[in-house]
C-alpha positions as a Markdown table, in Angstrom:
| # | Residue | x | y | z |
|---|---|---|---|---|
| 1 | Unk | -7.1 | -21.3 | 8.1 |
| 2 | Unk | -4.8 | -18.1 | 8.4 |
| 3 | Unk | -2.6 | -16.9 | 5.5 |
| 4 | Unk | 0.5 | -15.1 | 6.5 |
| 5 | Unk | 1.3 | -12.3 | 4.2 |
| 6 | Unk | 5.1 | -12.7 | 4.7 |
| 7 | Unk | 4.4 | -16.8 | 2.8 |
| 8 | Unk | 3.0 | -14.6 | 0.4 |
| 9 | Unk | 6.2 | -11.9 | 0.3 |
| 10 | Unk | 8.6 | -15.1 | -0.5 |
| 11 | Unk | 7.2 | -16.1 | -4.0 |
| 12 | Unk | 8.8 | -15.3 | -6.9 |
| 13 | Unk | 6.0 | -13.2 | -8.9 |
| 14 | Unk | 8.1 | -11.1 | -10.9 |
| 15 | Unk | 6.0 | -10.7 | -13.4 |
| 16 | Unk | 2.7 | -9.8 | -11.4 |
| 17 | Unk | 1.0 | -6.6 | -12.6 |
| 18 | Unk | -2.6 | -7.0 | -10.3 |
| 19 | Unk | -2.4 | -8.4 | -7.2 |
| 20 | Unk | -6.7 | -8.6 | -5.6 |
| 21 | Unk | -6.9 | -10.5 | -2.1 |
| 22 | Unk | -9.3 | -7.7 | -0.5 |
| 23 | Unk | -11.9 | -8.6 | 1.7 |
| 24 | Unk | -11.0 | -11.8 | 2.0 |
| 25 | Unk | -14.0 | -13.4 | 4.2 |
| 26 | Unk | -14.8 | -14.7 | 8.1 |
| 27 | Unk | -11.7 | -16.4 | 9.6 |
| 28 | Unk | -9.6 | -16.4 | 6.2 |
| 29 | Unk | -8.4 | -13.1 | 6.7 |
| 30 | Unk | -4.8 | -12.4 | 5.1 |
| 31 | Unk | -2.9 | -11.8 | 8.5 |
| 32 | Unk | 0.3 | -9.9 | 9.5 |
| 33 | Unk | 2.8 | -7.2 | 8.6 |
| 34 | Unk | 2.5 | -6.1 | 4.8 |
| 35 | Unk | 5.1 | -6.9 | 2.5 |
| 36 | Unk | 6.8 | -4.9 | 0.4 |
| 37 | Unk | 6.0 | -5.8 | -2.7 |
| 38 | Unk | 9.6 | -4.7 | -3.3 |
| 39 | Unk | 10.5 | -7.2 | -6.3 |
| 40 | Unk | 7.3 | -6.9 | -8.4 |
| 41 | Unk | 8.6 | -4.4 | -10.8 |
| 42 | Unk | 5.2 | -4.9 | -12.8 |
| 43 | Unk | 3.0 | -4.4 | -10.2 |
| 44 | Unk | 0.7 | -1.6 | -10.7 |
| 45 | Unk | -2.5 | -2.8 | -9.2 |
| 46 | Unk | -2.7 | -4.0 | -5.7 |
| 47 | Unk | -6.1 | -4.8 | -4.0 |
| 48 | Unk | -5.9 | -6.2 | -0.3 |
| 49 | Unk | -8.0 | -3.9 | 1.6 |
| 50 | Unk | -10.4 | -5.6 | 4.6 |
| 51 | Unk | -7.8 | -7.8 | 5.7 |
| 52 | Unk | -6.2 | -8.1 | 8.8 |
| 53 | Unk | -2.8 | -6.3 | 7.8 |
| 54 | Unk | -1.0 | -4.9 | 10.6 |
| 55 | Unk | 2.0 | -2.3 | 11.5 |
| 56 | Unk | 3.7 | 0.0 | 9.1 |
| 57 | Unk | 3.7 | 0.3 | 5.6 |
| 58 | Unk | 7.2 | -0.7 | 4.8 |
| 59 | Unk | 9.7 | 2.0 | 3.4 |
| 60 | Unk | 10.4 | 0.3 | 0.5 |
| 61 | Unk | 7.4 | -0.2 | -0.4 |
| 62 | Unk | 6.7 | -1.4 | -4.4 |
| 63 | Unk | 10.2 | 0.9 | -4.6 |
| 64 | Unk | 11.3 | -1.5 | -8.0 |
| 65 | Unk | 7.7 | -0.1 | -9.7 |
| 66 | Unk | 7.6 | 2.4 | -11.9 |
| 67 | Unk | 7.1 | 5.4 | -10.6 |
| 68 | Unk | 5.9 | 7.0 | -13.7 |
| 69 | Unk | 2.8 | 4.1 | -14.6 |
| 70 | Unk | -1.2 | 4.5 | -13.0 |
| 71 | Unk | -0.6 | 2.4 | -9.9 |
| 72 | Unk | -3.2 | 1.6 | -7.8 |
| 73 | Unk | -3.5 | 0.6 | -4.0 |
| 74 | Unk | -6.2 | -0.1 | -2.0 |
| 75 | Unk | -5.2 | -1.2 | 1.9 |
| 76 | Unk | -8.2 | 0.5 | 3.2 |
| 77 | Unk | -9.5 | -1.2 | 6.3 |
| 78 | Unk | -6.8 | -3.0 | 7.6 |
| 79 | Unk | -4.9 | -2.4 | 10.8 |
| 80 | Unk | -1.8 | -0.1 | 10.1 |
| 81 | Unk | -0.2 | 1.9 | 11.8 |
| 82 | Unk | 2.3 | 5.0 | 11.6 |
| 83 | Unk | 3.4 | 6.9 | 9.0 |
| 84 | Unk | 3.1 | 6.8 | 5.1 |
| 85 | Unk | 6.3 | 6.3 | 3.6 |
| 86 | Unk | 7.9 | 9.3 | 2.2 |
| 87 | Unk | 9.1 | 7.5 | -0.6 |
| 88 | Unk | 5.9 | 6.8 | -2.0 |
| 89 | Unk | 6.1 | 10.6 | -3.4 |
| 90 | Unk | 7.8 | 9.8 | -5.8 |
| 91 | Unk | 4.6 | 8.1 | -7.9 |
| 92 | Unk | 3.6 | 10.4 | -10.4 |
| 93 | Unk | 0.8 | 8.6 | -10.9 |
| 94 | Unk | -0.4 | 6.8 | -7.4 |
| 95 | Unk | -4.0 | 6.3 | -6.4 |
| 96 | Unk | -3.6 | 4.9 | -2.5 |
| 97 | Unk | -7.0 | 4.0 | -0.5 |
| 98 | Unk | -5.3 | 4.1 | 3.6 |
| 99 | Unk | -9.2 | 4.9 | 4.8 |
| 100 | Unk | -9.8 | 3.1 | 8.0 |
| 101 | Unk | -6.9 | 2.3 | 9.3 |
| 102 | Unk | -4.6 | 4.3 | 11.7 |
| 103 | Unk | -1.8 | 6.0 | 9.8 |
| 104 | Unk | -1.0 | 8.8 | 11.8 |
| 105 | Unk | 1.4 | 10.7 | 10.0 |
| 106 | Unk | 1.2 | 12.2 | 6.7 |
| 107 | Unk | 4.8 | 14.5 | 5.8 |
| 108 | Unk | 4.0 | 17.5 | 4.5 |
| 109 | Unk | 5.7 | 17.0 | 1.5 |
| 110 | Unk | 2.7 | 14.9 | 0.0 |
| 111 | Unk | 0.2 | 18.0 | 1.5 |
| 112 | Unk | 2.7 | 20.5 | -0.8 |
| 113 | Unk | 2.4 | 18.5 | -3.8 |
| 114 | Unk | -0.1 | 19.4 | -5.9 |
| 115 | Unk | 0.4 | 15.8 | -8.4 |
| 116 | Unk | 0.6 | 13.5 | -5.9 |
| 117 | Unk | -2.7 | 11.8 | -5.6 |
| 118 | Unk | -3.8 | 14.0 | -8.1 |
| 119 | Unk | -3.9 | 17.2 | -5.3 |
| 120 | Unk | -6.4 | 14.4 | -3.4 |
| 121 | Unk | -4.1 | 15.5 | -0.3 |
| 122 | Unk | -4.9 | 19.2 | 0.5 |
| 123 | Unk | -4.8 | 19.1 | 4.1 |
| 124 | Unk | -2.4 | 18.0 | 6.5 |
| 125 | Unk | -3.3 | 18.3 | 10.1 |
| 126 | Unk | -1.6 | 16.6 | 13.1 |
C-alpha cells in the first residue's frame, strides 16, 4: 500500500497542531513531493522523517504558522532535494532536522543569523 502525500495535502486539518508519520515502516512509506502544510495555521509540530519524500521543500512552506511559536520539523532522511526555502527565516523559533537528505543550498542569510536555529547554522559552505 503507498500513501501519496499530496491525498494527504487535500484534507481540511485546520486545526492540526502535531502532525507524526515518521518512519513509517517496509513498503508503507509516505511517498512523493511534500506538501506544504500551507493551511495548518496551528501546526507547530511536524514529524515525517524516514519516508520516502521527494524534491524541494516547497516555498510556502507552513507560511500561515506562526512565526513567533516553538515549531518543530523533522524531515530527516527522506529524499529532498535543493534548496531550503528562504522563507523559513522568518521562524523565530524553528527547530528543522534536513539530515540525510540532499539539500544543497543553504542562503547565507540563515548562516548570518545568529536566532535562527538557535545559531545551530554557523557554517555555510558550498
Amino acid at each position: 500500500m503507498r500513501t501519496n502525500c499530496q491525498d494527504i495535502s487535500q484534507l481540511n486539518l485546520n486545526s492540526l497542531a502535531q502532525l507524526n508519520l515518521s518512519g513509517q515502516r517496509s513498503r508503507k512509506r509516505i511517498q512523493g513531493p511534500l506538501p506544504s502544510f500551507s493551511s495548518n495555521p496551528n501546526l507547530i509540530c511536524v514529524s515525517i522523517g524516514g519516508n520516502n519524500l521527494e524534491g524541494p521543500i516547497p516555498p510556502d512552506f507552513l507560511q500561515d504558522v506562526d512565526h513567533n511559536k516553538d515549531t518543530k520539523i523533522d524531515l530527516s532522511f527522506s529524499m529532498l532535494t535543493g534548496a531550503v526555502p528562504l522563507t523559513l527565516n522568518a521562524f523565530t523559533k524553528l527547530d528543522i532536522n534536513l539530515v540525510g537528505n540532499v539539500i544543497d543550498e543553504l542562503d547565507y542569510t540563515f548562516c548570518d543569523d545568529d536566532e535562527w536555529m538557535a545559531g545551530a547554522v554557523q557554517r555555510c559552505d558550498s
